[in-house]
Structures are given as structure tokens and as C-alpha cells.
Short mmCIF file of the C-alpha atoms (twelve columns), coordinates in Angstrom:
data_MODEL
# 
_entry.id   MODEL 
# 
loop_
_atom_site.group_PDB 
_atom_site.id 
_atom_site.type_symbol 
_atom_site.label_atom_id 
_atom_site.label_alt_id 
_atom_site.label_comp_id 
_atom_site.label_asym_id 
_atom_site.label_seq_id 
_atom_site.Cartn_x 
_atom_site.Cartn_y 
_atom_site.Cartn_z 
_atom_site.pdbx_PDB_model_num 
ATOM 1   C CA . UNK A 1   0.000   0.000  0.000  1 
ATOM 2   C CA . UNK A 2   1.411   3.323  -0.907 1 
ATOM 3   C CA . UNK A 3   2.088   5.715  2.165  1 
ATOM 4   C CA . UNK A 4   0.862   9.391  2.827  1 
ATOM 5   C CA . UNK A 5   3.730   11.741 3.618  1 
ATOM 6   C CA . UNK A 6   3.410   13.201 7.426  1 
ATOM 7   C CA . UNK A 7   1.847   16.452 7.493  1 
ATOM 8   C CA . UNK A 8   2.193   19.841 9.430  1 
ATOM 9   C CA . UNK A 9   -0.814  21.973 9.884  1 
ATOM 10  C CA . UNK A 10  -0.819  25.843 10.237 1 
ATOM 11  C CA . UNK A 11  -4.074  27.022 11.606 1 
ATOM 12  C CA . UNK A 12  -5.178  30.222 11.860 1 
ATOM 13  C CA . UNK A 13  -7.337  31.928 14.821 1 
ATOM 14  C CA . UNK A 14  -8.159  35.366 15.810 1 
ATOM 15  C CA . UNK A 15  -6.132  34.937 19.229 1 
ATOM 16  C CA . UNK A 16  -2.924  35.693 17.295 1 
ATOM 17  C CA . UNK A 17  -1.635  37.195 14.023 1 
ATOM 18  C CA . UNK A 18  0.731   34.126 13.441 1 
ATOM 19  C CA . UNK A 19  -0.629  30.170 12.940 1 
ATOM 20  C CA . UNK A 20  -0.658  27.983 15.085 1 
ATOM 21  C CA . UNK A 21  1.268   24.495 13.585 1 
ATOM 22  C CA . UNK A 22  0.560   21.161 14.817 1 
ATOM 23  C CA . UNK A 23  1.548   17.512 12.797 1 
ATOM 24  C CA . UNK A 24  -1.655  16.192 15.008 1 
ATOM 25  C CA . UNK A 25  -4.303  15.391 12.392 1 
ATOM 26  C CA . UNK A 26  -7.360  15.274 13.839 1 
ATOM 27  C CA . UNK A 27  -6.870  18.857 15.341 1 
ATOM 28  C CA . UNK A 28  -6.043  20.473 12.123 1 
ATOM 29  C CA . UNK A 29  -9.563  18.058 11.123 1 
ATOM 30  C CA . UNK A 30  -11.505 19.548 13.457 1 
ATOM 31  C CA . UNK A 31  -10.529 23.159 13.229 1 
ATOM 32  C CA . UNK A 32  -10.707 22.786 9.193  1 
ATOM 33  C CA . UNK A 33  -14.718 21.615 10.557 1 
ATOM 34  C CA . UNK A 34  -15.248 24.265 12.500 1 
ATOM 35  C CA . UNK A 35  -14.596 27.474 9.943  1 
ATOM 36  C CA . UNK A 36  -11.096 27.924 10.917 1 
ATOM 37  C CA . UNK A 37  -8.833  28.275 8.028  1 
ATOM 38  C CA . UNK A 38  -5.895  25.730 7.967  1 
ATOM 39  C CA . UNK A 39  -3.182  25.108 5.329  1 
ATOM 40  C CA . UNK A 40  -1.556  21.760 4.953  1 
ATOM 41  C CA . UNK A 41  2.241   21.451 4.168  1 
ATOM 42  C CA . UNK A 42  4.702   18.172 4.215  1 
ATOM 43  C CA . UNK A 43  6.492   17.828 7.332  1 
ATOM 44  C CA . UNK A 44  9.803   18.123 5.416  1 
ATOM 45  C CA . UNK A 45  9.022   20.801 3.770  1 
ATOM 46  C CA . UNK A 46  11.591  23.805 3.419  1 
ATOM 47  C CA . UNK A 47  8.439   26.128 4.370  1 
ATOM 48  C CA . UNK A 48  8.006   23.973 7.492  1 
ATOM 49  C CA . UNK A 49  11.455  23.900 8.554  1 
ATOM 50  C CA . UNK A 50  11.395  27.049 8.476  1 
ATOM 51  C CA . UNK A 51  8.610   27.880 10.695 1 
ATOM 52  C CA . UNK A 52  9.656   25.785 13.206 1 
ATOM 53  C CA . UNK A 53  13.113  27.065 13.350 1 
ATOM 54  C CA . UNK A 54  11.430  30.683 14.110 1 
ATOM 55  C CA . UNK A 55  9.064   29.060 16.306 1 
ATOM 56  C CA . UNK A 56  11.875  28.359 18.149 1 
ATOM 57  C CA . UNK A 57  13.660  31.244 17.705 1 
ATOM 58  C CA . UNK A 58  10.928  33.074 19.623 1 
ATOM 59  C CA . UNK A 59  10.242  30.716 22.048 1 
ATOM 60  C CA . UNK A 60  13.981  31.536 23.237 1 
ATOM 61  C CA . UNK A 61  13.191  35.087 23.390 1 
ATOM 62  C CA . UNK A 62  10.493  34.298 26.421 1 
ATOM 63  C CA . UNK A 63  11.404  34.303 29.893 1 
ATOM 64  C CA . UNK A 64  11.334  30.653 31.555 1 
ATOM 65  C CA . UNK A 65  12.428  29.351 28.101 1 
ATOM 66  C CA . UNK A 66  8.882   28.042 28.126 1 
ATOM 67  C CA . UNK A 67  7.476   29.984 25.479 1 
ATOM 68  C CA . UNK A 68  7.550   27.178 22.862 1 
ATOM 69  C CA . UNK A 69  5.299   25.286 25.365 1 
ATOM 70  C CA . UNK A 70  2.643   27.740 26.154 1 
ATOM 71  C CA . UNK A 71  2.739   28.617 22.575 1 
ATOM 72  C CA . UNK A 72  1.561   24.914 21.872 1 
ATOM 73  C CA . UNK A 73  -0.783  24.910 24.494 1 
ATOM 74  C CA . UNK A 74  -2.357  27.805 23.275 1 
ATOM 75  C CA . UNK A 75  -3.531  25.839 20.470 1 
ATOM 76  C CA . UNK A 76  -4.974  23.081 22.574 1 
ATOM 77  C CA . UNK A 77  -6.515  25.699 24.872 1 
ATOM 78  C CA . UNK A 78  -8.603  27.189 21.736 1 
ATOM 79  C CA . UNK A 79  -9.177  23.670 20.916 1 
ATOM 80  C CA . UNK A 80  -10.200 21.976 24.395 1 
ATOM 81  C CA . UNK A 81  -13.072 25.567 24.673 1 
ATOM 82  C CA . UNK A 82  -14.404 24.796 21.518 1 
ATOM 83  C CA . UNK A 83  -14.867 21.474 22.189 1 
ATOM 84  C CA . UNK A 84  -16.277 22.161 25.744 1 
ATOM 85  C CA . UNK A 85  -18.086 24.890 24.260 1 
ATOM 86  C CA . UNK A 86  -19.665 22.411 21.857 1 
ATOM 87  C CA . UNK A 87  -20.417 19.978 23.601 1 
ATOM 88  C CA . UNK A 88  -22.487 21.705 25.930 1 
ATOM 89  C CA . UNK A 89  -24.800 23.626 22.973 1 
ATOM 90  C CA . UNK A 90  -24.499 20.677 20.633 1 
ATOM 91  C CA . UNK A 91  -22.460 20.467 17.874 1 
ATOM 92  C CA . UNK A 92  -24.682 20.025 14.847 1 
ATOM 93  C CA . UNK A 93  -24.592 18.483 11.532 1 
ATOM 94  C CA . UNK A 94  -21.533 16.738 11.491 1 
ATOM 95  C CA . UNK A 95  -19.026 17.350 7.720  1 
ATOM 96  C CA . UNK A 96  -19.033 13.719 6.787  1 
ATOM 97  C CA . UNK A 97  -15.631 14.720 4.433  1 
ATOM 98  C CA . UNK A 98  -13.583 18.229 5.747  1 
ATOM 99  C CA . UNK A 99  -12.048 19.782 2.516  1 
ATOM 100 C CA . UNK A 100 -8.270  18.696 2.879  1 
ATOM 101 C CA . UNK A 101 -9.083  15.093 4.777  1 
ATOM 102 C CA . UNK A 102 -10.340 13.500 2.088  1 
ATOM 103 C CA . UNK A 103 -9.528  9.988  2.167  1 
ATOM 104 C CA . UNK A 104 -8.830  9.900  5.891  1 
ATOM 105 C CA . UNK A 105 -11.397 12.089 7.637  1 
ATOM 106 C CA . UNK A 106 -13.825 8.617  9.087  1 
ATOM 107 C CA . UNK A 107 -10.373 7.303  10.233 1 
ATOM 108 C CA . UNK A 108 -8.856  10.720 11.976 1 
ATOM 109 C CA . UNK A 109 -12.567 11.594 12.569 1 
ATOM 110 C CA . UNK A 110 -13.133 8.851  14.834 1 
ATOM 111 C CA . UNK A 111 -9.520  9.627  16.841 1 
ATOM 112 C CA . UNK A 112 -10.444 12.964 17.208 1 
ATOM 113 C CA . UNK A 113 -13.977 12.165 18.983 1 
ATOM 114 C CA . UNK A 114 -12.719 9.495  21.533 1 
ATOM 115 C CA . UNK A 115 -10.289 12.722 22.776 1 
ATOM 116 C CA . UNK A 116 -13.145 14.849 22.784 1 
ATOM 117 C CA . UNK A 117 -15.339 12.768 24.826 1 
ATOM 118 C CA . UNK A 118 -12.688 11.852 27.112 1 
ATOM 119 C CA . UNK A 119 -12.370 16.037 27.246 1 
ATOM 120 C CA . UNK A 120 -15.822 15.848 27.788 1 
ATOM 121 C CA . UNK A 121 -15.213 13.674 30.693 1 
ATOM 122 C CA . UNK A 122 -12.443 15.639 32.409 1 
ATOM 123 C CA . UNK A 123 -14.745 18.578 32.928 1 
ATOM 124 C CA . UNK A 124 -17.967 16.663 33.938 1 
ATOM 125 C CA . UNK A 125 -15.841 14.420 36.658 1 
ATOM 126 C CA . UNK A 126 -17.811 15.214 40.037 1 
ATOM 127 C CA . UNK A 127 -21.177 15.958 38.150 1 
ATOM 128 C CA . UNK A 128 -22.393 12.357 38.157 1 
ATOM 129 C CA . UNK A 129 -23.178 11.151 41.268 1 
ATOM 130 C CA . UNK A 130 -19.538 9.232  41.286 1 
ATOM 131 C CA . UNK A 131 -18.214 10.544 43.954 1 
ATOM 132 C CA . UNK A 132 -14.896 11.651 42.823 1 
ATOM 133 C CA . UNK A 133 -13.931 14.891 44.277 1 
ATOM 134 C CA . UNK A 134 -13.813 17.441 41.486 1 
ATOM 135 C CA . UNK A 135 -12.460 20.517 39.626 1 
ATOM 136 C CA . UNK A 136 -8.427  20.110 41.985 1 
ATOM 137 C CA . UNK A 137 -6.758  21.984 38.897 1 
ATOM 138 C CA . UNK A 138 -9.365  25.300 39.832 1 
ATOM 139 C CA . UNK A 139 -7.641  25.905 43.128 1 
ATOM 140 C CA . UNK A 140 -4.444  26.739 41.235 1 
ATOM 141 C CA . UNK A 141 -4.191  30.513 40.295 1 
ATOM 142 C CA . UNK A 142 -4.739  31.477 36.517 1 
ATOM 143 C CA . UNK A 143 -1.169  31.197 34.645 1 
ATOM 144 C CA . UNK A 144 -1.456  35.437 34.296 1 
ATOM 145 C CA . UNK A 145 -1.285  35.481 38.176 1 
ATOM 146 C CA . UNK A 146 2.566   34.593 38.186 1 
ATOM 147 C CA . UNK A 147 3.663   36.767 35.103 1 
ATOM 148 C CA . UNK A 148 5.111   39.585 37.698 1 
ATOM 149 C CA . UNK A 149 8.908   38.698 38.549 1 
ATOM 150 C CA . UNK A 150 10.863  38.720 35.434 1 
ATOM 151 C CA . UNK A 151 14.196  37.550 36.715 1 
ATOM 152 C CA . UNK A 152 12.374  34.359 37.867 1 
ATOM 153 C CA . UNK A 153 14.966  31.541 37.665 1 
ATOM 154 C CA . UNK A 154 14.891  29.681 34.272 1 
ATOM 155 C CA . UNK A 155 15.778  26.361 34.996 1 
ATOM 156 C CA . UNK A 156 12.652  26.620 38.246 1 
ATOM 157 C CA . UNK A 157 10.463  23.530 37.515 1 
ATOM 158 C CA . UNK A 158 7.641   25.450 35.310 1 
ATOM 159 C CA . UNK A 159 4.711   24.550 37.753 1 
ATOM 160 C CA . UNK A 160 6.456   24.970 41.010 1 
ATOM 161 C CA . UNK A 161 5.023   28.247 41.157 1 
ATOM 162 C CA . UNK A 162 1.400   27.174 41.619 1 
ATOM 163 C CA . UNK A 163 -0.174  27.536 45.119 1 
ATOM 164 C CA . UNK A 164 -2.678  26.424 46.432 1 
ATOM 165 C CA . UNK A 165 -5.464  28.436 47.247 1 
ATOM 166 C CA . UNK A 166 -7.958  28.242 50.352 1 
ATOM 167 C CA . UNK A 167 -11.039 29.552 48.684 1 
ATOM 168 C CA . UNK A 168 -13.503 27.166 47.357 1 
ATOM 169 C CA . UNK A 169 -13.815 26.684 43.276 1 
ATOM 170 C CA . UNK A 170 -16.076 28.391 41.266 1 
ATOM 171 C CA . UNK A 171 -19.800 27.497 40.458 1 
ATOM 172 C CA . UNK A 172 -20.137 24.738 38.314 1 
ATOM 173 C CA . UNK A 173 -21.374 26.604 35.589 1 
ATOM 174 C CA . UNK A 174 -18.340 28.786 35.640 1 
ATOM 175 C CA . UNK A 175 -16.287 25.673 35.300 1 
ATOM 176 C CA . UNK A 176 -15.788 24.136 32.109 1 
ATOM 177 C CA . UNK A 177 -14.200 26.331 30.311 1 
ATOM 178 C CA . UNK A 178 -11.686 27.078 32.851 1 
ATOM 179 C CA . UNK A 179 -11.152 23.934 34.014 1 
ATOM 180 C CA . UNK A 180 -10.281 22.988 30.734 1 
ATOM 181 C CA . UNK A 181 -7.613  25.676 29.910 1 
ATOM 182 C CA . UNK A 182 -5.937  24.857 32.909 1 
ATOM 183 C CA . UNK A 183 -5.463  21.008 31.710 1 
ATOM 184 C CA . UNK A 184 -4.865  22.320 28.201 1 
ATOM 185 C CA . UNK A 185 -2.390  24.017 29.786 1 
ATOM 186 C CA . UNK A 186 -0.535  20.711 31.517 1 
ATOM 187 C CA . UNK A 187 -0.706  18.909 28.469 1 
ATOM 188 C CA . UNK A 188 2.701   18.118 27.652 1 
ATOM 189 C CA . UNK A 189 2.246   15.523 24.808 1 
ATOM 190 C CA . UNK A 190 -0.176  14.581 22.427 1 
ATOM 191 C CA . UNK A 191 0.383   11.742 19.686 1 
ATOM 192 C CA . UNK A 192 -1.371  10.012 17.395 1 
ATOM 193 C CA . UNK A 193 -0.142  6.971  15.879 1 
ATOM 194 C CA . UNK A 194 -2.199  5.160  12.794 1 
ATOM 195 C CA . UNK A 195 -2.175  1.560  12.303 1 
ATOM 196 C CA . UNK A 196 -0.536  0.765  16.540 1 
ATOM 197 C CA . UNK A 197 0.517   -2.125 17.924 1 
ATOM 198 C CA . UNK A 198 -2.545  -3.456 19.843 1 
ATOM 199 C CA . UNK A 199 -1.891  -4.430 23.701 1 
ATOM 200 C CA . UNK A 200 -2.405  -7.563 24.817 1 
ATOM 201 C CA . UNK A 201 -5.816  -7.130 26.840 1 
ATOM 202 C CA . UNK A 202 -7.197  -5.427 23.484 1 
ATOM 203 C CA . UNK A 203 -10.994 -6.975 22.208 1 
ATOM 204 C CA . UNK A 204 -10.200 -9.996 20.234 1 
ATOM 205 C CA . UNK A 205 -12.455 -8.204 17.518 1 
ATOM 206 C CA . UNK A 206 -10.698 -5.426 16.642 1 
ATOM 207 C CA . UNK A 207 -7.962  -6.417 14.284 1 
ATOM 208 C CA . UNK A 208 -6.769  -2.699 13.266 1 
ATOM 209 C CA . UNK A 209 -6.752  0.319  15.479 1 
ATOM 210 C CA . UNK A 210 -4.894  3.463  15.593 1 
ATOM 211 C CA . UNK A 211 -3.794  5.135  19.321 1 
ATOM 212 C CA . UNK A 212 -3.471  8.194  20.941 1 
ATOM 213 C CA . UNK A 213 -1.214  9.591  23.528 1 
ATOM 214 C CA . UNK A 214 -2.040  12.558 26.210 1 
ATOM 215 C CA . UNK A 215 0.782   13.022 28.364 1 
ATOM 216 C CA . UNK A 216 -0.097  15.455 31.485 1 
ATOM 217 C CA . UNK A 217 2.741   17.591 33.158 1 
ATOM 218 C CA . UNK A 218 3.763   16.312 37.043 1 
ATOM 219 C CA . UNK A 219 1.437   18.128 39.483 1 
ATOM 220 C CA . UNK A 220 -0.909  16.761 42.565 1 
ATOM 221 C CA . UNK A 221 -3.865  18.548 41.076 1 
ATOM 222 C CA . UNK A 222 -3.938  16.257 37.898 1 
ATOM 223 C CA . UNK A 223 -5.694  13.513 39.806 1 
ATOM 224 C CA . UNK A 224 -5.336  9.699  38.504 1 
ATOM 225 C CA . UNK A 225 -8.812  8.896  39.324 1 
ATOM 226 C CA . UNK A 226 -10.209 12.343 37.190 1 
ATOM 227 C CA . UNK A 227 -8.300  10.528 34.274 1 
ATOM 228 C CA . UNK A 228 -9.220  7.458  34.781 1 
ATOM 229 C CA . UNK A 229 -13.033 8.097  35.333 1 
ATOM 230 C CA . UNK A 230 -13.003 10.780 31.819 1 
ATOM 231 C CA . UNK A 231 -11.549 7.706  30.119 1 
ATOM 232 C CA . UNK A 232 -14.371 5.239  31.058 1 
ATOM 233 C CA . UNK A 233 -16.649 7.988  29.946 1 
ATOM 234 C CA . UNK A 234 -15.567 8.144  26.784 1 
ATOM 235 C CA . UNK A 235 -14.863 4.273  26.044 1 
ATOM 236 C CA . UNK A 236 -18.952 3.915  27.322 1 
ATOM 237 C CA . UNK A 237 -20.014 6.269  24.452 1 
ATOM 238 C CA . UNK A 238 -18.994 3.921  21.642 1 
ATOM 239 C CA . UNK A 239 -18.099 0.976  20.727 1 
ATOM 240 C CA . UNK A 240 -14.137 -0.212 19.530 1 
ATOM 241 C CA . UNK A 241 -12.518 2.064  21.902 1 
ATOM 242 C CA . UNK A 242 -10.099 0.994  24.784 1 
ATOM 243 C CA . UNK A 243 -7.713  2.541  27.053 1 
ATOM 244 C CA . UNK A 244 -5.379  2.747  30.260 1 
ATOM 245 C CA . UNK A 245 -4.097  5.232  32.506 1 
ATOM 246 C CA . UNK A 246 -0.143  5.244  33.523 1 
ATOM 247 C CA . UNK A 247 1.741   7.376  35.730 1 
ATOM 248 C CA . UNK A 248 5.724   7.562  35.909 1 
ATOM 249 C CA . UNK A 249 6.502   6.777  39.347 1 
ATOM 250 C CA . UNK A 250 10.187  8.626  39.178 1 
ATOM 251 C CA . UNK A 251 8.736   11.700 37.843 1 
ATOM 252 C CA . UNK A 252 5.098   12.072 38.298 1 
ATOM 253 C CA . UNK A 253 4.115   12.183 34.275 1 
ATOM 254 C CA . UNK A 254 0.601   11.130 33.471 1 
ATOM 255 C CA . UNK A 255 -0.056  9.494  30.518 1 
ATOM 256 C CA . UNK A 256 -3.548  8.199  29.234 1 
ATOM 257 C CA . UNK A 257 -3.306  6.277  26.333 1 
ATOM 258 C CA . UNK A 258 -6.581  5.341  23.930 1 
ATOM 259 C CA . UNK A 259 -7.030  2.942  21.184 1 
ATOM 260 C CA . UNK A 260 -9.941  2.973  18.211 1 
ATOM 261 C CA . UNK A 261 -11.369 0.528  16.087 1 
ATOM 262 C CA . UNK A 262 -9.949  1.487  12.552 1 
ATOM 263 C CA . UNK A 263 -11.430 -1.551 10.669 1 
ATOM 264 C CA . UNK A 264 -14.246 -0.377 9.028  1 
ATOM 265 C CA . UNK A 265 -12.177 2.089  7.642  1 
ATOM 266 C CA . UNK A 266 -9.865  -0.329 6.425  1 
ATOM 267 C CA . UNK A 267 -11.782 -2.930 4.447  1 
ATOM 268 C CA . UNK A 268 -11.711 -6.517 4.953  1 
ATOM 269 C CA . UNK A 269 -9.132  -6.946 2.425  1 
ATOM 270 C CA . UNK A 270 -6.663  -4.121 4.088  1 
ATOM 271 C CA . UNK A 271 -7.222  -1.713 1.578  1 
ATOM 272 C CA . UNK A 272 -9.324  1.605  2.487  1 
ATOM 273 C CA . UNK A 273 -8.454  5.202  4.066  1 
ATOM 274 C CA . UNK A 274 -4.400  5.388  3.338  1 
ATOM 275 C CA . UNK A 275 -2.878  6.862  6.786  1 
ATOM 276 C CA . UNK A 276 0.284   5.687  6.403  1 
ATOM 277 C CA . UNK A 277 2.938   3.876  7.971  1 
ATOM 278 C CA . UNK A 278 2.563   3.228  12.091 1 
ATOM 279 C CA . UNK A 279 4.651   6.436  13.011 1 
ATOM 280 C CA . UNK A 280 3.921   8.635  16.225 1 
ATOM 281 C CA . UNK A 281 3.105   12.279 15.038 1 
ATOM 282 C CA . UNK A 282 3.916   13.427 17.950 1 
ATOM 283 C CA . UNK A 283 3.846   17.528 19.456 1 
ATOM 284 C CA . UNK A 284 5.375   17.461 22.640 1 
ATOM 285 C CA . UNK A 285 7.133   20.464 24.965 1 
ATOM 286 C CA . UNK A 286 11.143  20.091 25.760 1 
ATOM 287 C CA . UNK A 287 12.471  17.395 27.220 1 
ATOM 288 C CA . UNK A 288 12.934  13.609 27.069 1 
ATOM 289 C CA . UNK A 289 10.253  11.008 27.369 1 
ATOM 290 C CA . UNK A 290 9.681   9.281  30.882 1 
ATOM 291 C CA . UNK A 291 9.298   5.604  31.393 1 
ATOM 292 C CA . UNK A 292 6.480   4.227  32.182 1 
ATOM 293 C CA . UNK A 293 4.768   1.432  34.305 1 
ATOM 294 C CA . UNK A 294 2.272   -0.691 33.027 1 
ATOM 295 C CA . UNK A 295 -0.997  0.634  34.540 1 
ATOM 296 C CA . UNK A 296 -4.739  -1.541 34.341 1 
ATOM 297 C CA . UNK A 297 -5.845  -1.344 30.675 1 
ATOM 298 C CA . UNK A 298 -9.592  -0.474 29.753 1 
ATOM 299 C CA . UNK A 299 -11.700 -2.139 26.680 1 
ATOM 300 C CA . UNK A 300 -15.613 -2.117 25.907 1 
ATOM 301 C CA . UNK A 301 -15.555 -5.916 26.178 1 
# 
């Protein structure tokens, strides 16, 4: 089967006079759905190259050497409010084929809503009548709150500075969307990876399936158990999905990790929607990746 070449997106918002660029598919997908305008470029472009290498050339210009970072979770901040946002009016008629995705948008498509309903989850944990205590992450201050001391020391660990706060979190109706820029905002990784290995707890029926990977930033306010419920959320809304929750025990790192049934846009006889070879398109702040323990893996049976 031929391959597609990887892809970098440059989206374009009204937060900010530059675009945005992510290689994450089913972001650019949605955004392209949503009326945002979004140009597609190879990965190895000269044009792309380029942008990064000025991406990073600014990034070095902002205190904390974090600006690269925040820059990228900008982009999942606009992205995580819409999709709150959505979710809570209803989303519509949904584009069966987004101008630029044709050929992959089912497969990318279906990705792209297991993350949203496991957002979905995140900001409705405590709303059910579960029990698990909710909305930790709104007792930290809003990231403006520690923009005052300039000669902050760079190499400080770039969420030591939270504190924690004594006052009780806002209504819930003042919640989602804040709630969700906050975990936008710990959102270290996020990769998506066509064709994966399956694990070895995976449903017996689901031959093909492609994976994606949120990695969450080290702090006691990103509970395990707020993961772990969103993810059984969004694994009950449809069928073919699995997943499993993992946390580094040397350095804190979440990581939830989700799996969808890509065989029905594959084709019984392996030919179908052309995603290419099993690579990790990965966007992902500084740093090396942890190791991880196995953690208790999650199916629909």
C-alpha cells in the first residue's frame, strides 16, 4: 500500500496574528470543521522547517524558556473551549468529508472524537453522582497570576510556582471552560499513531486500530482517578474504543493512552483510508520522554 507523507498543519485563529502548527491530524480536522482556516504542508518541507526554526527562535526570546510550550498549548486551549463549548450547545450536523481530509477524515474523525469525549469527561468528573472529588486543577491561580517577577529563575520547575489556594472553586457553571484551559495548559504531549501495535488485553475483535497519547505535566492537582473516570466515559459512548491510565513513578508524568477501532475504515481486504505507515506524530514540549509502568488497561468488552 502506498504511504501518505506526514503532514504539518498551520491554523489560523483570531487569538494571534501568526498560525498555530501542529503535525496532530485530527486537530487540524476539526478546526478545518469548524470554519477555521488551515493550510496543509509536508512535514519536510523547506516552508516547514522554516517555521519551526522561528518558532523556536521566539520561544527563546520568552522568559522561563517556556514559550515554545505555552505557545503549543495555546492551540490546545482554543481547541479543548471549543470542544467544551460544543459539547455543551451541541455540535450540529456533522461534515461527513472536511475539505483537505479526504480519504482519511472517518479514520482521523473517529480519533479525534474518543479525545473529545474523554475532554468531555475531564470537565464533567464530580457531576455524576460518582463521587470523585472534582475541579483540583481550579484551586491553582490562573497562569497570568505569576507573570510579575521577570528575573524568575529559568531552569525553576515550570509549575512549582502554583499555590494552592484556600477559597472554594467556582460554580459549576463557571467551570468548564476554565477547568479545561488549565489542563490544556498541563498537556505536555499529544500523539497520534495510525495503524498501533494493539496491547495484549485489546478486544479480540478489533484487528486494526490506531492510538493516541495525552501526556499530562507532574502536578498533585492532575488527579489519577479524574483521568481514569473521563476515560471510562468516553470508552462507554462507543463501541471499539479501549484505554489505560499510567503514571511515571520517578517523575510524576501522566499518561492516558486510547485505542480505536480502525477496521471499518480499512476494508476486509486491508485496503481503504491510506494513513500511512505506524509512526507517532507526535507535538510534545522540551524534554525527554519518561518511562512508564504498566498501569490496568480499559476495553468495551
Amino acid at each position: 500500500m502506498p504511504t501518505t507523507a506526514a503532514k504539518s498543519y498551520l491554523i489560523h485563529t483570531p487569538q494571534h496574528p501568526r498560525p498555530y502548527i501542529t503535525s496532530v491530524p485530527f486537530v487540524a480536522r476539526d478546526f478545518t470543521e469548524w470554519g477555521y482556516r488551515v493550510d496543509h504542508h509536508v512535514s519536510v518541507s523547506a516552508y516547514i522547517r522554516e517555521i519551526r526554526a522561528r518558532e523556536k527562535e521566539e520561544a527563546g526570546k520568552v522568559m522561563r524558556g517556556d514559550g515554545q510550550q505555552r505557545r503549543w498549548g495555546k492551540i490546545m486551549e482554543i481547541w479543548g473551549r471549543e470542544v467544551v463549548e460544543r459539547k455543551r450547545v451541541g455540535g450540529g450536523v456533522r461534515v461527513e468529508t472536511v475539505r483537505g481530509f479526504e480519504g482519511v477524515s472517518d479514520r482521523i474523525q473517529k480519533a479525534g472524537d474518543f479525545v473529545q469525549d474523554f475532554v468531555g469527561g475531564l470537565v464533567a468528573v464530580g457531576q455524576c453522582g460518582c463521587g470523585v472529588p472534582r475541579f483540583s486543577l481550579l484551586l491553582l491561580p490562573d497562569d497570568d497570576d505569576d507573570d510579575d517577577d521577570e528575573n524568575e529563575n529559568q531552569t525553576k520547575n515550570r509549575f512549582s510556582h502554583f499555590k494552592r489556594y484556600a477559597a472554594p472553586p467556582p460554580a459549576p457553571s463557571q467551570c468548564p471552560a476554565k477547568l479545561i484551559t488549565k489542563y490544556m495548559h498541563i498537556l505536555y504531549c499529544i500523539g497520534y499513531t495510525p495503524n498501533a501495535v494493539l496491547p495484549p488485553w485489546s478486544n479480540p475483535s478489533i484487528a486494526v486500530a490506531d492510538q493516541v497519547v495525552l501526556e499530562f505535566l507532574p502536578h498533585e492537582a492532575v488527579r489519577l482517578e479524574h483521568l481514569v473516570h473521563a476515560l471510562e466515559s468516553a470508552i462507554g459512548k462507543q463501541e471499539g474504543r479501549m484505554g489505560r491510565v499510567e503514571r511515571d513513578p520517578a517523575n510524576g508524568v501522566k499518561r492516558v493512552l486510547l485505542w480505536v477501532d480502525a477496521g471499518e475504515c480499512v476494508g476486509n481486504d486491508g485496503v481503504g483510508e491510506d494513513i500511512g505507515d505506524p509512526v507517532p506524530r507526535y507535538e510534545r514540549g522540551e524534554g525527554m520522554p519518561p518511562e512508564y509502568v504498566a498501569g490496568d488497561g480499559m476495553g468495551d468488552g
